[in-house]
C-alpha positions as CSV (number, residue, x, y, z in Angstrom):
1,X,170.8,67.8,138.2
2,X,168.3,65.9,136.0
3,X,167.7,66.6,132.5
4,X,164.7,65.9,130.6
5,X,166.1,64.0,127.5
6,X,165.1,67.1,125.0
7,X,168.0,69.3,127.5
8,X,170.6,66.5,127.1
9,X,169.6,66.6,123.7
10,X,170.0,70.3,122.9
11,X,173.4,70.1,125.2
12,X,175.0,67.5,123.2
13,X,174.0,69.3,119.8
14,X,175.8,72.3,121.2
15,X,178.5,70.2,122.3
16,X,179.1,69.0,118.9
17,X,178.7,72.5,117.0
18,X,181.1,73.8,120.0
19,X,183.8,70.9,118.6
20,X,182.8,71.1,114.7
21,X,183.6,75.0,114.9
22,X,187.1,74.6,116.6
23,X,187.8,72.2,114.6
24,X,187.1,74.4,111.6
25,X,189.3,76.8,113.3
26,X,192.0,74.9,113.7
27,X,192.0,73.8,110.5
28,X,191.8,77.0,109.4
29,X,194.8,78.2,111.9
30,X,197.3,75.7,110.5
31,X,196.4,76.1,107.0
32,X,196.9,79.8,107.7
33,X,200.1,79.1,109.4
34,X,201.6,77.5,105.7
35,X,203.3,74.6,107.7
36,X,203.2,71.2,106.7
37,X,202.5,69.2,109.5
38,X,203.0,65.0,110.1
39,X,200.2,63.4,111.9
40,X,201.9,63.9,115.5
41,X,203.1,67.2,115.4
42,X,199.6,68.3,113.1
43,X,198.3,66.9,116.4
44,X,200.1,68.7,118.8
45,X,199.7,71.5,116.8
46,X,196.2,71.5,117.4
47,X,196.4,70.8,121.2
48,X,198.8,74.0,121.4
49,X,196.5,76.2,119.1
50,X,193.1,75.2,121.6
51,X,195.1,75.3,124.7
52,X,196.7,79.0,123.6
53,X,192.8,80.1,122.2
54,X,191.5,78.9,125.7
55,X,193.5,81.4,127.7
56,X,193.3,84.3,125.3
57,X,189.4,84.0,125.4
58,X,189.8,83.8,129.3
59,X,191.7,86.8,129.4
60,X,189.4,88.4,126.9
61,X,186.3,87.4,129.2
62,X,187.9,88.7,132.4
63,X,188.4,92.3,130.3
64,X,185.2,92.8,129.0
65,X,184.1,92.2,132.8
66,X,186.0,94.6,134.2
67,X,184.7,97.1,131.6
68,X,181.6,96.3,132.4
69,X,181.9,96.5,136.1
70,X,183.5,100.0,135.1
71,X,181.0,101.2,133.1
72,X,177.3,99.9,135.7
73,X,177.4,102.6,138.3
74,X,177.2,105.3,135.2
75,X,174.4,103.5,133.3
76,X,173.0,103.0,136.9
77,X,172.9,106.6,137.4
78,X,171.8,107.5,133.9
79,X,169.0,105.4,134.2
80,X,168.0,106.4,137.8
81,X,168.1,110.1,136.7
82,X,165.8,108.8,133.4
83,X,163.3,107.2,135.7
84,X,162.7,110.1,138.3
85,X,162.2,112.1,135.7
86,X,159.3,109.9,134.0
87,X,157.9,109.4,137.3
88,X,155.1,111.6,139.0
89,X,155.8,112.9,142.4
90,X,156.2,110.2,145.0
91,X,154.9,110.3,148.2
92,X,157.8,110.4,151.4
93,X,157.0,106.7,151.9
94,X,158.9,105.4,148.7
95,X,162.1,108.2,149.8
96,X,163.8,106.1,152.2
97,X,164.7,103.3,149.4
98,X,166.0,105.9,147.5
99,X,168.0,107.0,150.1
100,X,170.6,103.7,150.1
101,X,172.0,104.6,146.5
102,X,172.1,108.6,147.2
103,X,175.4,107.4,149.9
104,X,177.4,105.9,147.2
C-alpha cells in the first residue's frame, strides 16, 4: 500500500497523539494508584497497565458489537416500515426485491 507523504504524515501524527494520550494515562493510572514506584518496576507498571487496558478495550469492542449486531434487524425493520410508508405505490416490478427480507 502506497501513501502519499501527507497520509504518512497524518498516520504518524495520530500515532504520536495515540502514545502522548496513553502515556498521559498511565501516568495518570499510577499516580492514582498512590504507589511509589523505582524506575523498573514504574516501568513494568506501565507495560502491565497498557497490556491490562488493551484487553479490557478488546472485550469492550467485541460487546458493543454484539449489541449492535442485536439491535440491526429492529432498526432494519423500523426503517423499512418508515420507508414504505413515505413511498407512493410501487408498481409489481420492484415487489420481488422486497420479497427476500419478508422470509426472515
Amino acid at each position: 500500500m502506497h501513501m502519499s507523504p501527507e497520509e504518512r504524515n497524518v498516520m504518524r501524527q495520530r500515532e504520536n497523539l495515540r502514545r502522548e494520550t496513553i502515556k498521559r494515562e498511565t501516568d495518570a493510572a499510577l499516580r492514582d494508584s498512590g504507589l511509589r514506584l523505582n524506575p523498573q518496576e514504574r516501568a513494568q507498571f506501565e507495560s502491565r497497565y497498557v497490556q491490562e487496558r488493551r484487553k479490557v478495550e478488546q472485550t469492550l469492542r467485541q460487546q458493543t458489537e454484539s449489541e449492535r449486531q442485536k439491535e440491526l434487524p429492529a432498526l432494519i425493520q423500523q426503517l423499512k416500515k418508515e420507508f414504505q410508508i413515505d413511498q407512493p405505490v410501487r408498481s409489481p416490478a420492484t415487489k420481488p426485491a422486497q420479497s427476500p427480507n419478508s422470509k426472515k
